[in-house]
N, C-alpha and C positions, 0 to 999 in steps of 0.2 A: 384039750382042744375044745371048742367050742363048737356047737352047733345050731346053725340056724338054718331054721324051713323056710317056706315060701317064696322060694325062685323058680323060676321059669326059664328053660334052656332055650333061647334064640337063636337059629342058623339060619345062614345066609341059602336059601337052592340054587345057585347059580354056582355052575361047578366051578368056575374060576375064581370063585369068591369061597374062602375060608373063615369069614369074620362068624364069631361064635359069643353070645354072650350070656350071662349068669343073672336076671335082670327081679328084682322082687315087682309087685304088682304094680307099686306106688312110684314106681321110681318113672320119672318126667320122657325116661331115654326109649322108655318101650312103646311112647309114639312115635317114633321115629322109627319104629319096622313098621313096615307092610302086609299085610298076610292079604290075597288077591285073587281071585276066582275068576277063570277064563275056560271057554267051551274049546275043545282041542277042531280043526276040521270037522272030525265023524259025532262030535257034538256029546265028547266027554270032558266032563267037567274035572278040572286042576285047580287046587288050591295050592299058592306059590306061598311062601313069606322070602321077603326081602329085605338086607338090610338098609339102612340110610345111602349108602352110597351105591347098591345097584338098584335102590327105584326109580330111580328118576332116570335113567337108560331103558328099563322096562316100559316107564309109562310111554317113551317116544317111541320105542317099537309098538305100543299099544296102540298110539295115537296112529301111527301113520299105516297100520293096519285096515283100522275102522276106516278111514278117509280112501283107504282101497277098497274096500267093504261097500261104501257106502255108493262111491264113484259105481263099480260095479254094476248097483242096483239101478243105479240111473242112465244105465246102458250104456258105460263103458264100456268096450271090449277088454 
């Protein structure tokens, strides 16, 4: 059997997501994960990776975060 190095193990953190991948550096498909750093409330720092099909649900939760965030600041209640 053959062996070859240089992969990189991709998982998905989003518990209802099991996509897992086996990915070498070069390969076109590992831009298409995410890896994402967000401050929790108490202002600890998370690094998420994501694959192709839950970041784009993540970044809309992100977006409409900041736009609460942001509303907020400008004296929203």
């Amino acid at each position: 059997m053959a062996k070859t190095d240089g992969y990189s193990r991709l998982a998905c953190d989003r518990k209802t997501c099991d996509t897992v991948e086996y990915l070498q550096g070069n390969d076109p498909r590992t831009g298409s994960w995410k890896t994402v750093k967000r401050l929790t409330a108490d202002g600890v720092e998370a690094t998420i990776t994501l694959c192709p099909d839950c970041y784009p649900g993540y970044k809309a939760v992100a977006e409409a975060n900041d736009k609460a965030v942001n509303s907020y600041l400008e004296g929203a209640q």
